[in-house]
C-alpha positions as a LaTeX table, in Angstrom:
\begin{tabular}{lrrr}
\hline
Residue & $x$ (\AA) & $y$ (\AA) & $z$ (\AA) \\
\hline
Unk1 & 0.00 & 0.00 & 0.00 \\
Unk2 & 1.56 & 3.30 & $-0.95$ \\
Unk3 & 2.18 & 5.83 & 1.63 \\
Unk4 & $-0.45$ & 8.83 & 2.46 \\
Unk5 & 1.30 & 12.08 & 0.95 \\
Unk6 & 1.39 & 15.18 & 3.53 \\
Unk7 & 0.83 & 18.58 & 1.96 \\
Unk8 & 3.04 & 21.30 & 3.81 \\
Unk9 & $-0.03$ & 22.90 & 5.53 \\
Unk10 & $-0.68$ & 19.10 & 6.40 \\
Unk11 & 3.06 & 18.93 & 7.57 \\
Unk12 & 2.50 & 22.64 & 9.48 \\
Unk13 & $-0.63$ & 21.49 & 11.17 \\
Unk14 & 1.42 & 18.62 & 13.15 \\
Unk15 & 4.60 & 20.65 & 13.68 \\
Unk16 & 1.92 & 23.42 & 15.40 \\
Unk17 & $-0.13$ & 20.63 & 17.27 \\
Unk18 & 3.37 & 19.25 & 18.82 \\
Unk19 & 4.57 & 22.55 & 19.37 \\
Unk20 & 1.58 & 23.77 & 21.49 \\
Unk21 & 1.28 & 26.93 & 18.69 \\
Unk22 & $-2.16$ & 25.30 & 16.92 \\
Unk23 & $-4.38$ & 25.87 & 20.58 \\
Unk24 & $-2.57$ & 27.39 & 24.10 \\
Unk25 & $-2.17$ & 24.38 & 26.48 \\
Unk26 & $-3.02$ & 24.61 & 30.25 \\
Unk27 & $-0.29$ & 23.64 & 31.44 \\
Unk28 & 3.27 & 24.42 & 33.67 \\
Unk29 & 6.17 & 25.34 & 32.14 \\
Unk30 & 8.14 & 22.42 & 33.34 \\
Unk31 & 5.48 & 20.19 & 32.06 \\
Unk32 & 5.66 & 22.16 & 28.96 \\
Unk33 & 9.49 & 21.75 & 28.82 \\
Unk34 & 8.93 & 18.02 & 29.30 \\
Unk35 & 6.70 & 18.08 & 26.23 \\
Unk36 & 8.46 & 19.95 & 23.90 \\
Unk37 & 11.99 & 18.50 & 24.64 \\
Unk38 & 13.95 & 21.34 & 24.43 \\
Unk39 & 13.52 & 25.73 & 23.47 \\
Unk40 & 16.53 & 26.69 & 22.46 \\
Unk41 & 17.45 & 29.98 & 24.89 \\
Unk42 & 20.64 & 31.81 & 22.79 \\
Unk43 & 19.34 & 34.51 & 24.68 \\
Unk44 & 18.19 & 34.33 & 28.36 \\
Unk45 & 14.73 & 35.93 & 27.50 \\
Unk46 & 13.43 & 33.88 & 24.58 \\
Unk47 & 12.17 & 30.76 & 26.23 \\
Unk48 & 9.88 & 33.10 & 28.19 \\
Unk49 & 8.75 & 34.39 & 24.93 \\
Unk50 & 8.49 & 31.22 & 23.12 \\
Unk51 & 6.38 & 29.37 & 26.07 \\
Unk52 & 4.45 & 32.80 & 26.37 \\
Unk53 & 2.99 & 31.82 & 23.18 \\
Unk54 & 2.21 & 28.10 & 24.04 \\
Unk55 & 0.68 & 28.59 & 27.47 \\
Unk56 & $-2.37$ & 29.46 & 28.38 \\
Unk57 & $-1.99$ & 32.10 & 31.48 \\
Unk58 & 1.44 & 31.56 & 31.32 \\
Unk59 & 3.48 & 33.00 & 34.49 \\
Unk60 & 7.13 & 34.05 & 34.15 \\
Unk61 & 7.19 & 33.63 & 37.79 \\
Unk62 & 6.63 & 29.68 & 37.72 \\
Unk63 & 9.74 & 29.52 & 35.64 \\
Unk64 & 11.71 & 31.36 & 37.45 \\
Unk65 & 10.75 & 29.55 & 40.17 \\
Unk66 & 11.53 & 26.35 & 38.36 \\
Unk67 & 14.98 & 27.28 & 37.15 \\
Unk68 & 16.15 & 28.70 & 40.64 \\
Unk69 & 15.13 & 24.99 & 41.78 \\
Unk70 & 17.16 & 23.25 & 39.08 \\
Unk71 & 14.17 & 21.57 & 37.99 \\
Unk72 & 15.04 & 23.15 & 34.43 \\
Unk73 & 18.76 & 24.21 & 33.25 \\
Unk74 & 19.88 & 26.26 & 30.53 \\
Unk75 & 22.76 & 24.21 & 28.97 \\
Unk76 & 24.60 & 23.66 & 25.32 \\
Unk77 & 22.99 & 20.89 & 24.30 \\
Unk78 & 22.17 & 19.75 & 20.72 \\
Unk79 & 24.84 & 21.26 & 18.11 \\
Unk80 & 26.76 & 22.77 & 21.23 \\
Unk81 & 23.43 & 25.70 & 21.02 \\
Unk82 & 22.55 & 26.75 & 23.93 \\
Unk83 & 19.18 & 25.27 & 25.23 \\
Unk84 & 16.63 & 25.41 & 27.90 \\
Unk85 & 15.35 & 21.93 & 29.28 \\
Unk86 & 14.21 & 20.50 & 32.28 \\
Unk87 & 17.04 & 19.10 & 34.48 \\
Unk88 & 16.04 & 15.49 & 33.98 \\
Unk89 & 15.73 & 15.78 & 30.16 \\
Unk90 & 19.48 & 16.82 & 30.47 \\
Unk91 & 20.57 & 14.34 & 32.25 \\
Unk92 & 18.94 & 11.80 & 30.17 \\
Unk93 & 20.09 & 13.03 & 27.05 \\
Unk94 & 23.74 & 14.67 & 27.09 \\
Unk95 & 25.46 & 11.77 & 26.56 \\
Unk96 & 22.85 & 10.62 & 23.17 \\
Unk97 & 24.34 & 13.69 & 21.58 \\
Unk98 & 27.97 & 12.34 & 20.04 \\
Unk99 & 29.22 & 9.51 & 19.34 \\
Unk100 & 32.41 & 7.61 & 19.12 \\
Unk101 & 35.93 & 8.96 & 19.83 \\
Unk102 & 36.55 & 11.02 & 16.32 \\
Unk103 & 36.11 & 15.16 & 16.86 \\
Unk104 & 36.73 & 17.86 & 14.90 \\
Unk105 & 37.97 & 20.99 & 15.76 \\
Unk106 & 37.27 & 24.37 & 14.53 \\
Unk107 & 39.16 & 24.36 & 11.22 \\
Unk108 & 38.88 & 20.84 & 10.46 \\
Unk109 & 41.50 & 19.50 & 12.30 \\
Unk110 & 41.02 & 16.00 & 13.56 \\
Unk111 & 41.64 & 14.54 & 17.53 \\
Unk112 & 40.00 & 11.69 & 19.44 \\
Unk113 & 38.33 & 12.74 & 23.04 \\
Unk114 & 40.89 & 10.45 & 24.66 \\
Unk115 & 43.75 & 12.80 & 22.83 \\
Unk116 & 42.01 & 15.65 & 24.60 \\
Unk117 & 41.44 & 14.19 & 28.01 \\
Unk118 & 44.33 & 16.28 & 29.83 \\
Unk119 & 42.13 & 19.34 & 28.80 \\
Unk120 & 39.28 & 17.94 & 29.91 \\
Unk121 & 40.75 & 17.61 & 33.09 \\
Unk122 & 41.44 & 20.88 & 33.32 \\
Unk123 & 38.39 & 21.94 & 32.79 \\
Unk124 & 36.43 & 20.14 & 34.94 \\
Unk125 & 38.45 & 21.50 & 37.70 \\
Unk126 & 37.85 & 24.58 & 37.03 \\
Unk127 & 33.90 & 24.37 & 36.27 \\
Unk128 & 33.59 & 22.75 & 39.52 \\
Unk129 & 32.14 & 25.56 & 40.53 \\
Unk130 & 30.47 & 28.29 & 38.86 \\
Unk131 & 32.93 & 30.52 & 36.44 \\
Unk132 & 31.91 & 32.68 & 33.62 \\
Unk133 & 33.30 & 30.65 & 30.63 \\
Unk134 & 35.87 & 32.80 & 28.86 \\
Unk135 & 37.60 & 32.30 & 32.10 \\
Unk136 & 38.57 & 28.96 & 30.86 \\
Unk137 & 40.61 & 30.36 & 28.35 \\
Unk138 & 43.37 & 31.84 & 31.01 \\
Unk139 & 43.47 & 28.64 & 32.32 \\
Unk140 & 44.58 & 26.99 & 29.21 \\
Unk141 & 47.20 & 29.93 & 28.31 \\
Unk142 & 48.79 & 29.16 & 31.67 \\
Unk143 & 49.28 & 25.51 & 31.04 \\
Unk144 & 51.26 & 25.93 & 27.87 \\
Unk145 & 47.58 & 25.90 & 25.03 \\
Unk146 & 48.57 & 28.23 & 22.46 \\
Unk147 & 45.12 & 27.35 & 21.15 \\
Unk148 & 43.05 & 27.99 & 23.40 \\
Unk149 & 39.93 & 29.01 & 22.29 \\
Unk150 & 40.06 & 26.09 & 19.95 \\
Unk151 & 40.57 & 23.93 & 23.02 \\
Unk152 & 37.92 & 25.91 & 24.91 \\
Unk153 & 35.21 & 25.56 & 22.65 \\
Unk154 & 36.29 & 21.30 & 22.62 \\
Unk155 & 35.37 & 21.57 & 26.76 \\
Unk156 & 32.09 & 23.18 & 25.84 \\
Unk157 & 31.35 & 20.42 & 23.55 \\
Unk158 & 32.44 & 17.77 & 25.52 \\
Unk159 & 31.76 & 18.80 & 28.89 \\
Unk160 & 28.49 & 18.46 & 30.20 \\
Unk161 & 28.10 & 22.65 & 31.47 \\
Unk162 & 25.15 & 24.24 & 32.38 \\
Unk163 & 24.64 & 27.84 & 33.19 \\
Unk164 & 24.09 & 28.55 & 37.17 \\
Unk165 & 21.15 & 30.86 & 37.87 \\
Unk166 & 20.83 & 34.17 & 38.68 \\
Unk167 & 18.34 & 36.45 & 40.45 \\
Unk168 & 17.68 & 38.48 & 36.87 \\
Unk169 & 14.14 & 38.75 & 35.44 \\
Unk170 & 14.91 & 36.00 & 33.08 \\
Unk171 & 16.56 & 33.61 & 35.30 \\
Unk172 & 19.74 & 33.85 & 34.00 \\
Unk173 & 22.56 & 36.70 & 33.56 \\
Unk174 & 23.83 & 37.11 & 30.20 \\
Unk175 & 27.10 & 35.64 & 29.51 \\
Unk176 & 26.84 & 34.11 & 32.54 \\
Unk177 & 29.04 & 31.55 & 35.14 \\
Unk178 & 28.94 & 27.87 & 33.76 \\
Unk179 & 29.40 & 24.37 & 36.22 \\
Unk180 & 29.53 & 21.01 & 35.52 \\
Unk181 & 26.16 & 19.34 & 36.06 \\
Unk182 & 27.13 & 17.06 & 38.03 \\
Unk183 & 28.17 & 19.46 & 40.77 \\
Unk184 & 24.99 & 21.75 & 40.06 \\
Unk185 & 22.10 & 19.32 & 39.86 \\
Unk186 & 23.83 & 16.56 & 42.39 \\
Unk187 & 24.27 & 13.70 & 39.67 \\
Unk188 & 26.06 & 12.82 & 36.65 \\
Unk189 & 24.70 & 12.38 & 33.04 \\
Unk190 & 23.41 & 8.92 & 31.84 \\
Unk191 & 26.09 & 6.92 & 31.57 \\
Unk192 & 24.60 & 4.95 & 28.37 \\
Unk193 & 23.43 & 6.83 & 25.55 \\
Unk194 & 20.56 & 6.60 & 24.25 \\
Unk195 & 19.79 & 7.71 & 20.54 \\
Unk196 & 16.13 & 5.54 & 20.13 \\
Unk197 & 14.95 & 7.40 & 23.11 \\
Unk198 & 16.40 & 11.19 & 21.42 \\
Unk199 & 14.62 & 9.93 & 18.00 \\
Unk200 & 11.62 & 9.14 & 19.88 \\
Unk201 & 11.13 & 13.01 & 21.71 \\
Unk202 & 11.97 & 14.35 & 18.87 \\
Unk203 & 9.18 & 12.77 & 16.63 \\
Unk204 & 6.98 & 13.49 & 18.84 \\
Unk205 & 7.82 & 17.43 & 19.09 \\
Unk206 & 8.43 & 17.77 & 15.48 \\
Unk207 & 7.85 & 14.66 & 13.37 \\
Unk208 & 6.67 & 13.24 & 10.96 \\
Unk209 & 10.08 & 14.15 & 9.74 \\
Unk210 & 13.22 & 12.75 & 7.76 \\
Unk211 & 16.51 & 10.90 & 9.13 \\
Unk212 & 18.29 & 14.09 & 7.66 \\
Unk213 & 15.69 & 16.62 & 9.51 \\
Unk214 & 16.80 & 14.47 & 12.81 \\
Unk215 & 20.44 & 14.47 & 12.13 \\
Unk216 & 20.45 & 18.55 & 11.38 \\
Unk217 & 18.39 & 19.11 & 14.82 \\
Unk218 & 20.69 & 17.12 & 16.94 \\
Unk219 & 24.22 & 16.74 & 15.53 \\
Unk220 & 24.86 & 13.42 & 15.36 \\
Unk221 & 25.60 & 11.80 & 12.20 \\
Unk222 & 24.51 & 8.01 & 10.21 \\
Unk223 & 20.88 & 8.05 & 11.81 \\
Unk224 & 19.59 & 5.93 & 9.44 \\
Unk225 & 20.21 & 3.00 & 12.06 \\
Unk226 & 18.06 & 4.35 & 14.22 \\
Unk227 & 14.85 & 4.63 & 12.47 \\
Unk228 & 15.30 & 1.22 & 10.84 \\
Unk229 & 15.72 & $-0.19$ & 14.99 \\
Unk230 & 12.19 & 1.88 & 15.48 \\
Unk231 & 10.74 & 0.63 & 12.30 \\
Unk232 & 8.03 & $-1.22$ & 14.27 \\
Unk233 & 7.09 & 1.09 & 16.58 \\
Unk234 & 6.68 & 4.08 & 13.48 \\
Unk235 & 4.56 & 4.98 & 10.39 \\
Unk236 & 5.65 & 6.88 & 7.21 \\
Unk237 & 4.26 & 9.03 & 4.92 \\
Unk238 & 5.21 & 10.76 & 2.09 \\
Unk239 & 5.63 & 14.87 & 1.83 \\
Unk240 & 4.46 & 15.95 & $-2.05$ \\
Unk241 & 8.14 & 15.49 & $-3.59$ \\
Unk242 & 8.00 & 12.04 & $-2.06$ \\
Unk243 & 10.81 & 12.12 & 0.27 \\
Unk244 & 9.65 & 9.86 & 2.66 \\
Unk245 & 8.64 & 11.08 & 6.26 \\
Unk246 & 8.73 & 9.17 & 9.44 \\
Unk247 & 6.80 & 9.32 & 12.84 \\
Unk248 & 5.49 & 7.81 & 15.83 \\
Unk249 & 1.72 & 6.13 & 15.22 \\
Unk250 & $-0.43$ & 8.31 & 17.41 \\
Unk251 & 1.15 & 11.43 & 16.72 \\
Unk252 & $-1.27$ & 14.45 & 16.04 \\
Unk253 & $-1.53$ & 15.03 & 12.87 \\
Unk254 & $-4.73$ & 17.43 & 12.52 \\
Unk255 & $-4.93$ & 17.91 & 8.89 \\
Unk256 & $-4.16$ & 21.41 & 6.73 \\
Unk257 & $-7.60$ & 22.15 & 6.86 \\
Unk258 & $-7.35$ & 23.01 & 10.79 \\
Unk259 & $-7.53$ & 26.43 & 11.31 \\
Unk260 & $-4.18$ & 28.32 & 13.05 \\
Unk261 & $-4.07$ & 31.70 & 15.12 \\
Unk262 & $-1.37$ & 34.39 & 14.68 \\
Unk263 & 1.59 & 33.58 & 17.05 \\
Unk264 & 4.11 & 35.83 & 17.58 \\
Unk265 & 7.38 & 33.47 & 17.87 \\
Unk266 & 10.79 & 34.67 & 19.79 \\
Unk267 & 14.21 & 34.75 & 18.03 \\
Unk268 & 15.55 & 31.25 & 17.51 \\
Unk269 & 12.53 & 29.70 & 18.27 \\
Unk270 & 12.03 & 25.92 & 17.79 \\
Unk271 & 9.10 & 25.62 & 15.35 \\
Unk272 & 11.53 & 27.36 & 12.81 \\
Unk273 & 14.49 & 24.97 & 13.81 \\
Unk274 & 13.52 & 21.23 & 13.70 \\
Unk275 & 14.01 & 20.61 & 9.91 \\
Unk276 & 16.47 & 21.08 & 7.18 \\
Unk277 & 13.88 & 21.72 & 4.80 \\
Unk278 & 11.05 & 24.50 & 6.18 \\
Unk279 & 8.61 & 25.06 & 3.74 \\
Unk280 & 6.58 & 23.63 & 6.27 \\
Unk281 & 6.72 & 26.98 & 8.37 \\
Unk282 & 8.62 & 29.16 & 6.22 \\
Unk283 & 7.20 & 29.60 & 2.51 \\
Unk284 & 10.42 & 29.65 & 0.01 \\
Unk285 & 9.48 & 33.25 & $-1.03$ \\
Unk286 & 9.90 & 34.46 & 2.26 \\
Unk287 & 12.99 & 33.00 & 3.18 \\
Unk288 & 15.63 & 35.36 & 1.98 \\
Unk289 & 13.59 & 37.85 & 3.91 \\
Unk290 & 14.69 & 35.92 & 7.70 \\
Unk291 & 18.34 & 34.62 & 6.26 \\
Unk292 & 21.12 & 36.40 & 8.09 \\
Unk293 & 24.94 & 36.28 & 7.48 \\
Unk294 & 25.72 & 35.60 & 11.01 \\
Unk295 & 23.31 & 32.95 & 11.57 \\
Unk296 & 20.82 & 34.86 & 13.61 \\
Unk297 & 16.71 & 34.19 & 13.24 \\
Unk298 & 14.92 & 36.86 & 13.93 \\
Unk299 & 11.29 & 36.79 & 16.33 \\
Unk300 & 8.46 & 35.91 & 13.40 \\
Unk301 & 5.00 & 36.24 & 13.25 \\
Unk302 & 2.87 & 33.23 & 12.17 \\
Unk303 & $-0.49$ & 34.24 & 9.97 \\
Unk304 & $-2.28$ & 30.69 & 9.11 \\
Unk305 & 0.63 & 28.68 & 10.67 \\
Unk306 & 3.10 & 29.88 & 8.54 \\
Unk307 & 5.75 & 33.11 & 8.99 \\
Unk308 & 4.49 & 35.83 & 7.40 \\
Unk309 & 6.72 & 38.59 & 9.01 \\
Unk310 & 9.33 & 39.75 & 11.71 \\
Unk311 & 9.02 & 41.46 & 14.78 \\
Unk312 & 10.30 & 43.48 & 17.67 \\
Unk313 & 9.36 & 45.50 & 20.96 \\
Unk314 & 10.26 & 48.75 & 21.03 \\
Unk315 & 9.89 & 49.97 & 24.66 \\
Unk316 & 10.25 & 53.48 & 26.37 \\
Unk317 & 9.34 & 54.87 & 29.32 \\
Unk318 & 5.82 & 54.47 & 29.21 \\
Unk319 & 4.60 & 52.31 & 26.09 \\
Unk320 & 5.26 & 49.07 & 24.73 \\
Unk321 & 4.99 & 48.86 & 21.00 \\
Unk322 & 5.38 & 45.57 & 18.77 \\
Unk323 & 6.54 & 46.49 & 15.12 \\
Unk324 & 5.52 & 44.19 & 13.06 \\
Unk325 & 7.19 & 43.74 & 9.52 \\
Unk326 & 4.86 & 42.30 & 7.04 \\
Unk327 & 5.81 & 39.96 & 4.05 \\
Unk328 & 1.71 & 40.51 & 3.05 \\
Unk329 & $-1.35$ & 42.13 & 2.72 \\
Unk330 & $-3.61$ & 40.77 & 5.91 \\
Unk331 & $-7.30$ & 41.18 & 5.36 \\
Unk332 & $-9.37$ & 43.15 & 7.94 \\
Unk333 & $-9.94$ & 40.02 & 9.86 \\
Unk334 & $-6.67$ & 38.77 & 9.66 \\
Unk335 & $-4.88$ & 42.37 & 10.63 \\
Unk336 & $-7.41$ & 42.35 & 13.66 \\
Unk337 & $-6.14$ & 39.28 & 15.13 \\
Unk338 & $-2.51$ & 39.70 & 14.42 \\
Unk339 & $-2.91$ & 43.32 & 16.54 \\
Unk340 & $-4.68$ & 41.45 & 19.60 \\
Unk341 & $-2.15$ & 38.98 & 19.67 \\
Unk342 & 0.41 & 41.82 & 19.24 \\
Unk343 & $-1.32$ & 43.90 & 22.27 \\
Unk344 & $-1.46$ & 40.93 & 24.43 \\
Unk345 & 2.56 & 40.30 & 23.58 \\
Unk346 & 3.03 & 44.14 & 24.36 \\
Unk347 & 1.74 & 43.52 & 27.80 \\
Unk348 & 3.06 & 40.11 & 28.81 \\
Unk349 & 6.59 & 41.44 & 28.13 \\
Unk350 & 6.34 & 45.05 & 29.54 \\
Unk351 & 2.94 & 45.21 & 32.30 \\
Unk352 & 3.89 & 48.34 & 33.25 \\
Unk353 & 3.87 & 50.18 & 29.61 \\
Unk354 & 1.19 & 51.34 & 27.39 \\
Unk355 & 1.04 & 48.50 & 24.51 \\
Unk356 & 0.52 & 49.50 & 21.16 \\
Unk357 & 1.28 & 47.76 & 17.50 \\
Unk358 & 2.89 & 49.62 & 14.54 \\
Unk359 & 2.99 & 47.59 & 11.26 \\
Unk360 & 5.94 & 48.56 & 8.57 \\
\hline
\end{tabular}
């Protein structure tokens, strides 16, 4: 029997179902967290942003709560990017993210981790307790590295860090102090990887997807094994080139004909980040529009699931205004809803300011 083909507002209805963005969920942020695997937090403020827009009531306040227990740790994670995950997701799933001995350094140059173990040593010494990062790079001058923020970026990729707290608004100061986890949440990683388990979260935050969509997300390379072990447990499906797609059986997968609020998405965010190819949330036209030589991705705005502009808050003294940048004409309707949604943004990031909503 051939496969079912997914149309890309098919594909964009179950990316926004896993992704809490199709209907708010009532739910905490950790439990949130534990659903959606990981947010990726480059800066300290987005994951506030980005489960702002999946929560129903959402309260800045329970995750700051949650992150000065440890419950949830910001921590470079998959493709050495910082993340934000809850403590036990870490745990579980720092070791799943390399494999073997082989690593490259910046440049191309080739080592093993065992070749690199007398650094390693030094830098678990010194992230034994909370130390802003750079500081690592004195360290390694003084015992004779004449690379050393080649060798300093190896410990952050090898090294199982994560960022100590702070008392800031967003939990966390920028820059920052960095420990080992071990010594900050009490325990060690899981000493046995476990890829199956990865491929499994991640289908069911972002599937149905492709070996190469999985590899891209987290880093690690010849995936194919692992989606031939789950064969049994998964479905497939076709997109409408007929690459096939693969995901877990009872998956959501509402259907393109489900409709899909404006969401205003944080720099970075997730939903634009699972897949090498994202027509599903990013229409090829627009795509030159977020591209950026130095890798950043700007906060979007999703019209009918799919980015349809930029944004930003400009805030002063006493108003709060979101400026939106349009890729198209909204209708009356459409314009109405995208300003509500803009308004309530306004005031969830600045309670104290006027909000208003300029669009360019």
């Amino acid at each position: 029997m051939a496969d079912e083909i997914l149309t890309a507002r098919d594909l964009n209805r179950a990316l926004l179902a896993r992704q809490m963005l199709l209907e708010r969920q009532r739910m905490a942020p950790v439990a949130a967290l534990d659903r959606l695997l990981a947010i990726q937090a480059q800066l300290p403020r987005t994951p506030f942003i980005g489960l702002w827009s999946r929560l129903e009531a959402f309260r800045p306040e329970a995750l700051r709560a949650a992150i000065q227990a440890r419950e949830v740790v910001r921590a470079t994670a998959m493709r050495g990017t910082l993340y934000l995950m809850t403590a036990a997701d870490f745990l579980a799933f720092r070791g799943s993210l390399r494999t073997g001995e082989a690593f490259a350094l910046p440049g191309g140059a080739k080592t093993t981790v065992a070749e690199l173990e007398p650094l390693l040593a030094l830098a678990r010494q010194h992230f034994a307790a909370p130390q802003p990062f750079e500081s690592l790079r004195d360290v390694l001058e003084k015992a004779g590295y004449s690379d050393a923020r080649i060798m300093a970026y190896a410990a952050r990729q090898l090294l199982p860090l994560v960022q100590a707290a702070s008392d800031t608004p967003y939990g966390f100061a920028p820059g920052g102090e960095f420990i080992l986890a071990e010594a900050y949440l009490g325990t060690g990683v899981a000493p046995h990887p476990a890829p199956a388990d990865l491929l499994r979260r991640y289908l069911a935050a972002w599937g149905p997807a492709t070996p190469a969509d999985f590899s891209g997300w987290s880093g690690l390379k010849g995936v194919a094994p692992l989606f031939e072990a789950l064969s049994g447990e998964l479905v497939t499906f076709r997109d409408d080139r007929n690459k096939a797609l693969y995901d877990l059986r009872d998956a959501p997968r509402p259907g393109g004909d489900v409709p899909a609020p404006p969401r205003f998405v944080p720099d970075f965010d997730a939903v634009t980040q699972g897949h090498q190819g994202r027509a599903r949330i990013l229409p090829t036209r627009y795509a030159p529009r977020v591209a950026s030589k130095n890798l950043q991705v700007p906060p979007m705005l999703l019209v009918d699931g799919f980015v349809a502009g930029t944004w930003k808050l400009e805030a002063k003294k006493k108003t709060a205004t979101v400026i939106v940048t349009a890729f198209e004409t909204f209708n009356a309707k459409t314009r109405k809803a995208v300003e509500a949604e803009a308004i309530a943004l306004a005031k969830a990031l600045e309670p104290a300011a006027e909000p208003a909503v300029t669009f360019v």
